[in-house]
C-alpha positions in Angstrom: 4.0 11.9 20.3 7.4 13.6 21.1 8.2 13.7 24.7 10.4 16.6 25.0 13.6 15.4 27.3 15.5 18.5 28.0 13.7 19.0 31.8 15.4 15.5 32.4 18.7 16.5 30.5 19.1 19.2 33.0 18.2 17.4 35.7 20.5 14.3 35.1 19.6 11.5 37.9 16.7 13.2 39.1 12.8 12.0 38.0 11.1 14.6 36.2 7.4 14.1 35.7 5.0 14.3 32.6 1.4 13.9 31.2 1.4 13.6 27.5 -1.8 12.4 25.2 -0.2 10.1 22.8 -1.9 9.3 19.4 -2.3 5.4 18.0 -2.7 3.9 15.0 -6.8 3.7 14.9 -6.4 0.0 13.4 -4.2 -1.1 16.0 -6.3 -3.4 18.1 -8.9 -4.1 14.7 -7.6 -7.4 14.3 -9.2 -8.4 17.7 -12.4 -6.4 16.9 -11.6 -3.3 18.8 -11.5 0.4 18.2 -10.2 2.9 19.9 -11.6 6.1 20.9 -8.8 9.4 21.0 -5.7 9.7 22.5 -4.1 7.5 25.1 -3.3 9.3 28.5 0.0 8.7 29.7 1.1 10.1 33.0 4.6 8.7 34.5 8.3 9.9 35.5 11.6 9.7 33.4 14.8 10.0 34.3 17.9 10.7 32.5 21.5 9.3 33.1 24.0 8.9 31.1 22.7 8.9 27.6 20.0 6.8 28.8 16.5 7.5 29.9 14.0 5.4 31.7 10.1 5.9 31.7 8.1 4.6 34.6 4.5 5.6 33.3 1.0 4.2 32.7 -1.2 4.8 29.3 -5.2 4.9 29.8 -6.6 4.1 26.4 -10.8 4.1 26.0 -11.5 1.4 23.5 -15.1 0.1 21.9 -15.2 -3.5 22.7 -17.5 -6.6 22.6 -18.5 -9.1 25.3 -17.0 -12.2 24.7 -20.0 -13.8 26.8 -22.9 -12.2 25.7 -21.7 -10.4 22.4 -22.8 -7.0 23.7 -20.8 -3.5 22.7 -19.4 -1.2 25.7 -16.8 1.3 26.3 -14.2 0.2 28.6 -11.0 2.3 29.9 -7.5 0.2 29.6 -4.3 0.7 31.7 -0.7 -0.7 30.4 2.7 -0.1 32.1 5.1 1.8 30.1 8.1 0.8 31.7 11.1 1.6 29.0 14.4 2.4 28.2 15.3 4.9 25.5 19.4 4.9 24.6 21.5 6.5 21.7 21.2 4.7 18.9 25.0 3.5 18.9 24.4 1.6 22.2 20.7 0.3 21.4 19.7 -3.2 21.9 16.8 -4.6 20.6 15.0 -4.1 23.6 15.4 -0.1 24.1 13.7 2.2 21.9 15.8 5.2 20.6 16.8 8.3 22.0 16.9 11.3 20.6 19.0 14.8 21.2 16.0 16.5 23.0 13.0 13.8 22.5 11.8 10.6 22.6 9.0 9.3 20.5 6.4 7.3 23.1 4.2 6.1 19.9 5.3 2.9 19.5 6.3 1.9 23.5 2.7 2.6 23.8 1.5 0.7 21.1 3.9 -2.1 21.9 3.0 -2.1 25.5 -1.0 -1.7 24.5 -0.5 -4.9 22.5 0.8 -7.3 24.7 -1.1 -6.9 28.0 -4.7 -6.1 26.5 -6.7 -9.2 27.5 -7.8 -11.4 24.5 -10.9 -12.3 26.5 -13.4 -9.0 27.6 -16.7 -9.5 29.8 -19.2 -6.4 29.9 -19.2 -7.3 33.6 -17.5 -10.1 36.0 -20.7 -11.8 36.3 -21.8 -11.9 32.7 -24.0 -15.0 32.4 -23.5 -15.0 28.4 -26.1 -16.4 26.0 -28.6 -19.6 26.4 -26.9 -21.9 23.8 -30.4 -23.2 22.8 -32.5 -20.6 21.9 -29.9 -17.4 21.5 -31.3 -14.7 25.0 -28.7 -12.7 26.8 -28.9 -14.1 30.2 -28.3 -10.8 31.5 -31.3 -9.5 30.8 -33.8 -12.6 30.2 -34.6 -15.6 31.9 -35.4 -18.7 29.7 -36.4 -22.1 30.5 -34.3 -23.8 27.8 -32.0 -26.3 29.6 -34.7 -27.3 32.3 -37.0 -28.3 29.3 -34.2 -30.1 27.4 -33.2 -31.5 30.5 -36.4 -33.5 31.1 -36.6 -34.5 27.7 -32.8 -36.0 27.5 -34.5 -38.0 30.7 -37.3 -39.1 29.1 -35.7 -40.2 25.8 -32.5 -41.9 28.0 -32.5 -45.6 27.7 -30.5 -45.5 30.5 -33.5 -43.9 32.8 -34.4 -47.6 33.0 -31.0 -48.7 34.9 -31.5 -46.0 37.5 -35.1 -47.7 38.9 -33.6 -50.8 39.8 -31.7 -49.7 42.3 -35.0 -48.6 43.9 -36.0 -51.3 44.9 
């Protein structure tokens, strides 16, 4: 997506605000077993000053993810900074992204910011209890008696059960 600078050209020094939808690769995130859903929403300020301009914005991008507790699929909105620095390209580093004469292209600062600050771990909720790792339920949604009956058979099998009765006595 082009974000048409000339507002901010005219306006050298002074923050000039903008809300642009920006559209992403839709195999960007695939790799980590997301999708996302449209265009990301980014709302910010950029200023121009000489032959540079600055973006302090935030993208909202909806992405289809999976619990990685319980393994179940939700919808979940995602916020990244996109705090960057656009120059000509005779004075770019690798660091800035390029400027044009009348735009700047926020496709890949979004991507690039998207990238780096999604989490690699995602819970449907903060509490998510996960799976029983005996018998497979949600324990969201199900209660199962799985460790309290392995429990009391580890005690009963334990050789060691023996050891702990003599300091009954």
């Amino acid at each position: 997506m082009l974000l048409n600078i000339v507002n901010a050209k005219n306006q050298e020094g002074a923050p000039v605000e903008f809300d642009v939808n920006v559209s992403l690769s839709e195999d960007l995130l695939i790799d980590r077993g997301y999708k996302i859903n449209g265009d990301a929403k980014v709302v910010g300020t950029m200023i121009y000053d000489d032959r540079e301009l600055t973006t302090e914005a935030q993208a909202t991008v909806n992405i289809d993810v999976v619990c990685d507790n319980c393994g179940c699929a939700f919808t979940r909105d995602f916020t990244v900074d996109v705090n960057e620095k656009f120059v000509d390209q005779e004075f770019k580093s690798e660091e800035d992204y390029t400027l044009n004469l009348s735009s700047v292209d926020l496709t890949k600062p979004v991507e690039d910011n998207l990238l780096s600050n999604i989490p690699t771990r995602v819970l449907c909720k903060e509490d998510c209890k996960g799976l029983c790792p005996y018998c497979g339920k949600d324990l969201n949604n199900q209660v199962c008696n799985c460790e309290a009956i392995i429990e009391s058979e580890e005690q009963l099998d334990n050789p060691f059960n023996k050891l702990n009765k003599l300091g009954d006595n």
